[in-house]
C-alpha positions as CSV (number, residue, x, y, z in Angstrom):
1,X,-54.7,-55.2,11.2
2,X,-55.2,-55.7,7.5
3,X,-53.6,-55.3,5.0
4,X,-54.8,-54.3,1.3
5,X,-53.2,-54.6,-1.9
6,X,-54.0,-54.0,-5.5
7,X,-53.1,-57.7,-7.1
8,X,-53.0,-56.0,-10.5
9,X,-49.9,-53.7,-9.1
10,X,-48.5,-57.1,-7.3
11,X,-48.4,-58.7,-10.3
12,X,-47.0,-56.2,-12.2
13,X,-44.4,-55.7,-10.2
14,X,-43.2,-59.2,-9.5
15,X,-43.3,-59.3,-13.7
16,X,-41.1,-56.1,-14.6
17,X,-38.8,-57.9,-11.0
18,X,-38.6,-61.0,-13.0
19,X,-38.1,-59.2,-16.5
20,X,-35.3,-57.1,-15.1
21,X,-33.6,-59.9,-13.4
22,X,-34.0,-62.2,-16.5
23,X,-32.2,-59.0,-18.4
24,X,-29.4,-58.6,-16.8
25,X,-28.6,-62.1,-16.6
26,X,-28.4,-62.6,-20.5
27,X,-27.0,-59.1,-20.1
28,X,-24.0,-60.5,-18.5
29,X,-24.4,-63.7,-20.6
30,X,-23.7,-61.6,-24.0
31,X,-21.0,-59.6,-22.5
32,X,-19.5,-62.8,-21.5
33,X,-19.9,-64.1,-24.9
34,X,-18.3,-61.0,-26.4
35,X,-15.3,-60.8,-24.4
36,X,-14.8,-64.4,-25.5
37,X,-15.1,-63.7,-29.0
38,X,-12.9,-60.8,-28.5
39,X,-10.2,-62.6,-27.0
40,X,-10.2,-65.3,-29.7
41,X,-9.4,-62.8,-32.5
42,X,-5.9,-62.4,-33.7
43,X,-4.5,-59.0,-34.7
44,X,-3.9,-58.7,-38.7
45,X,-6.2,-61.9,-39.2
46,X,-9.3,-61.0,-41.8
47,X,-11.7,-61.7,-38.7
48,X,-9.6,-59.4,-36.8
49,X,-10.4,-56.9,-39.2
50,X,-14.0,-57.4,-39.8
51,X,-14.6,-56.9,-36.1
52,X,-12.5,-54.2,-35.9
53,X,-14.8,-52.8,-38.8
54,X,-18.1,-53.6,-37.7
55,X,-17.2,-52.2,-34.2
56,X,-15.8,-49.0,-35.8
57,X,-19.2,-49.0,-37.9
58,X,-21.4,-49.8,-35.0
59,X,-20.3,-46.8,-33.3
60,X,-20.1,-44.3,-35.4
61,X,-23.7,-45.1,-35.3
62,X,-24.6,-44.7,-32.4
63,X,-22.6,-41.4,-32.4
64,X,-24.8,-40.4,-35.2
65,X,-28.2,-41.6,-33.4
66,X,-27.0,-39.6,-29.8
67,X,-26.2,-36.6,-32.1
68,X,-29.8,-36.9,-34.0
69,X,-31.3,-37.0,-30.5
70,X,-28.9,-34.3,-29.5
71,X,-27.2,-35.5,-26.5
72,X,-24.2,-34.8,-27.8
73,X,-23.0,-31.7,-29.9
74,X,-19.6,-30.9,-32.4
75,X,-17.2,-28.8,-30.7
76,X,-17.5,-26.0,-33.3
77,X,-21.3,-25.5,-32.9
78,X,-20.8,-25.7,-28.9
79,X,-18.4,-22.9,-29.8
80,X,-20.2,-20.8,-31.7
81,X,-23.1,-21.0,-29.5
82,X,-21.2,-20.3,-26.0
83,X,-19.6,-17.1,-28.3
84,X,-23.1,-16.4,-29.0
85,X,-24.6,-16.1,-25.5
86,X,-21.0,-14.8,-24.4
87,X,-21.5,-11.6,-26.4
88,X,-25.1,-10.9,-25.0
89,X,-24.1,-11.2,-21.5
90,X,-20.9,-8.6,-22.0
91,X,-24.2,-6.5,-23.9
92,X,-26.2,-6.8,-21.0
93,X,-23.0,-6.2,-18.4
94,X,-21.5,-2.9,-20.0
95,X,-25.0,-1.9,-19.9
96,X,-25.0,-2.3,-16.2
97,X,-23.1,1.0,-14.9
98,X,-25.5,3.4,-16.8
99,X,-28.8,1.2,-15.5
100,X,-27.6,1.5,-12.0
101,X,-26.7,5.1,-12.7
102,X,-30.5,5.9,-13.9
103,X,-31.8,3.7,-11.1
104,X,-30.0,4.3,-8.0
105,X,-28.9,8.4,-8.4
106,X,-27.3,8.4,-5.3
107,X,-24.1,6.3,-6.2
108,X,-21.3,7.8,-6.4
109,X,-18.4,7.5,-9.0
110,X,-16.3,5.2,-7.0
111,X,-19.6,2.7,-7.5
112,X,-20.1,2.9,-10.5
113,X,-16.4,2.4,-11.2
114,X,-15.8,-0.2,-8.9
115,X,-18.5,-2.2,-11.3
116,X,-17.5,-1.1,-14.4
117,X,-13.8,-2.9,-13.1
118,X,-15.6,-5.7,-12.3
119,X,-17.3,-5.9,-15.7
120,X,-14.8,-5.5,-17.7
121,X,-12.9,-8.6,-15.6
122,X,-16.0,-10.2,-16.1
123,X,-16.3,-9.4,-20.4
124,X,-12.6,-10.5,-21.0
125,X,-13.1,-14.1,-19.1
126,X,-16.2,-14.1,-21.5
127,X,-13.8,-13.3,-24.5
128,X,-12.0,-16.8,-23.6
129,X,-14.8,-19.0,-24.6
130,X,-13.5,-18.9,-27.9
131,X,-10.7,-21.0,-26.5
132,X,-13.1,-23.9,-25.8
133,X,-11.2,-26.7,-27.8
134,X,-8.0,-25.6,-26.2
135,X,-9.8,-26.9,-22.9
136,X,-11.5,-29.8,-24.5
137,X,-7.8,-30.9,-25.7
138,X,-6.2,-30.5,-22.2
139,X,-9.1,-32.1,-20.6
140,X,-8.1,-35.2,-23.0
141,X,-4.6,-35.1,-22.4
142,X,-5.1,-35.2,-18.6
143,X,-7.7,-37.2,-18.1
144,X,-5.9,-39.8,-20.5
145,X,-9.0,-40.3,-23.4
């Protein structure tokens, strides 16, 4: 039994093997670093400060770059655009009992009623959205951020 392999692929792969080892060992090695230089700062000192800065700074970038790339999104536009697709689905739902009507003659009232409850359960719970950073909040509060 042989066996047969493409070198180029071998290679390649012992390389990124090597490249991700070698990155998560000065990974670790800068986190180390950090947590040193963290611990050596003193509250209210002018380095303090500047770190705290910088830190601050440093992510309010990156908050900046994740929104620009739009993995994350401002609670009032996430609003707005729920509300938005909210008030097409209650469209679509109160248009429901009259489609079925046209489509399916044979149901009777108590149906057609029986949907239109259901509906109109369904359109109020879709009326809530607009208290999305009332949830946000107590997510915060219980989940301790």
């Amino acid at each position: 039994m042989e066996a047969v392999f493409d070198s180029a692929a071998v290679i390649e792969w012992y390389a990124e093997r090597d490249a991700s080892i070698e990155n998560e060992k000065l990974r670790k090695e800068v986190d180390d670093l950090r947590a040193a230089a963290e611990s050596d700062l003193v509250p209210g000192t002018i380095d303090y400060e500047r770190y705290r800065l910088t830190r601050a700074q440093a992510d309010a970038q990156e908050l900046k770059n994740a929104e620009r790339k739009s993995e994350v999104m401002d609670i009032e536009l996430f609003t707005y655009i729920l509300q938005r697709i909210a008030q097409e689905i209650v469209g679509i739902l109160s248009r429901l009992p009259l489609t079925l009507q046209r489509k399916y003659p044979d149901l009777t009232t108590e149906h057609i009623d029986a949907i239109k409850t259901e509906i109109a359960k369904a359109s109020d719970k879709a009326a809530t959205i607009a208290d999305v950073e009332k949830w946000v909040d107590d997510f915060r509060r219980t989940s301790g951020e």
